[in-house]
Each structure stands twice: as structure tokens, then as C-alpha cells.
N, C-alpha and C positions, 0 to 999 in steps of 0.2 A: 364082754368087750365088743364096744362096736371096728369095725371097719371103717379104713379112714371113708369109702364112698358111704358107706352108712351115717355118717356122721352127716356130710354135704347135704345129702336130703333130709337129716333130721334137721338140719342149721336153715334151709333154702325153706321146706314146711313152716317152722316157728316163724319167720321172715315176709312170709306171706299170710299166716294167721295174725301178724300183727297189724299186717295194714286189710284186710277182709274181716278177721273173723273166722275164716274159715280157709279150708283150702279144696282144690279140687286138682284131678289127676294132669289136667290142661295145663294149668297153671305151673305145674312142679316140672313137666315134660319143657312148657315155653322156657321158663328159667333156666334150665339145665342144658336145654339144647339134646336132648335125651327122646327114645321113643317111644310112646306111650304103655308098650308091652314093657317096657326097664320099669317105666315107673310102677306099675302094677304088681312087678315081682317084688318092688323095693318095699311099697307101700302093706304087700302083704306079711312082707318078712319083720317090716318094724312091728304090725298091727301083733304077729304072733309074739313078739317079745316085749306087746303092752308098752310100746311108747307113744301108741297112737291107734286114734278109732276111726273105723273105715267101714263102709260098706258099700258094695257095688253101685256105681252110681251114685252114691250118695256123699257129702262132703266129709271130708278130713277135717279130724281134729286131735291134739295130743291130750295124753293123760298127763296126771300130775306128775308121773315120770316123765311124763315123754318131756313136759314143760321143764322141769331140771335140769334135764341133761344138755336138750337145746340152748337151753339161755347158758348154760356154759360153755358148748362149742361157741355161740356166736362169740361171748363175752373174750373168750381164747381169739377168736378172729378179730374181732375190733382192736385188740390188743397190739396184735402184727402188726392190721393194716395202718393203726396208728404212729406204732414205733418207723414202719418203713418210709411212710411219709414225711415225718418228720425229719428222718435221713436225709430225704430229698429225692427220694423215690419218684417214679412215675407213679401215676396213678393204677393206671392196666397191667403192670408190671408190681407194685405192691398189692394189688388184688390176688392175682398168680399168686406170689410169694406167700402172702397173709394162708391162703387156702392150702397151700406144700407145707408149710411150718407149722400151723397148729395142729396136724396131728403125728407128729414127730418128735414133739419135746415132751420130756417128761413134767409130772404135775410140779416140783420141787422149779425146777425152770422157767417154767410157764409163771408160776406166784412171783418169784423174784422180777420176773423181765414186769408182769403187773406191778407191781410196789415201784419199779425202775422208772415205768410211765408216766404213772402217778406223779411220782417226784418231777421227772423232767416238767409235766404240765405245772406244775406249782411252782417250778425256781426255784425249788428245794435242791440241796446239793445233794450227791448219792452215793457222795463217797462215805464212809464210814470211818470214825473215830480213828479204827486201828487200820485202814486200810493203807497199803501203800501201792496205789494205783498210779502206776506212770507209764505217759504213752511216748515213745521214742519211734521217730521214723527217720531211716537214714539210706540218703538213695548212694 
């Protein structure tokens, strides 16, 4: 099990392998706002748990795990930062949130609010058959 900070730089890695190719320890430090020694312990501590290939100096890349698991934190984040938005969310402020919430909710949560987005983008309704979902507000 990763660490919700574990996750950040395996999500913030994939995100920069996607538009590079590659990553490098500059790159992960600029994004994070992090010091080059954090990324170093970070990058070592993923490398030993084969999420990702690393050698001194030399550019970062994930393995087919490391590719997995990232594209599902991101996927878990996109999810947030979509549903917050759509709220009417700030932007800077559903970024924040998106990052606190996907690693907080359980997997069973996380599927449902997916399937929930889905539908909202489509116009689909989300209520279910048997549901008896009613919103009452009374000041």
C-alpha cells in the first residue's frame, strides 16, 4: 500500500512521462515544489518497490506496475477534479480537494462517484429504478 505522498509523485512521474517520455529528478522537484534530496528518497523508495526505473543521473521511467497503478491514481484524480468542477468549484481549490480526496475514499466509492460522472457527462439520469433519492432543504 502506497502512501498518500507516494501516490502524488507516482501520479506527478506518469504526468510528466506523458508529455516527455521521460522524467527526471528537476522535473518532479519543479512540479512538487519539493527538494531535490525528498525527491531522491522518494524516487528511491518507489524504484525499490519496482514501480519505477531509476538510475543516478539518469532519466526515470515506470515499469508496467508502476504504469498501473499511476494511471489509476491519476484516473481517481481526474474524477475529483471533474466532479468538483462541475460543482462549480474553483479551479485552485478543486485541484487541492481532487489531491485530499482521492486518497481517502475507499475503492467501492471511488467506482460509484466514476460511474456517477460518467452519467452526469452523458445526461444520463443517476437515479436508479428503486432509488428514493430526495433532496429537501429547509432554512
Amino acid at each position: 500500500m502506497l502512501s498518500r505522498i507516494s501516490e502524488n509523485y507516482l501520479r506527478v512521474i506518469y504526468e510528466i512521462i506523458e508529455k516527455k517520455g521521460y522524467a527526471r529528478p528537476k522535473d518532479i522537484s519543479t512540479t512538487l515544489c519539493v527538494s531535490a534530496a525528498s525527491v531522491t528518497e522518494m524516487i528511491q523508495k518507489l524504484a525499490a518497490q519496482e514501480f519505477l526505473n531509476y538510475e543516478k543521473r539518469g532519466a526515470i521511467t515506470l515499469t508496467d506496475s508502476g504504469k498501473k497503478k499511476a494511471s489509476a491514481i491519476k484516473m481517481r484524480y481526474q474524477v475529483f477534479l471533474k466532479l468538483f468542477e462541475m460543482a462549480g468549484v474553483s479551479s485552485q481549490t478543486a485541484y487541492m480537494d481532487a489531491c485530499y480526496v482521492e486518497h481517502h475514499l475507499s475503492e467501492e466509492t471511488v467506482s460509484k462517484l466514476v460511474e456517477f460522472v460518467e452519467k452526469l457527462e452523458k445526461g444520463e439520469s443517476f437515479l436508479s429504478k428503486n432509488s428514493s433519492f430526495r433532496v429537501s432543504f429547509k432554512t
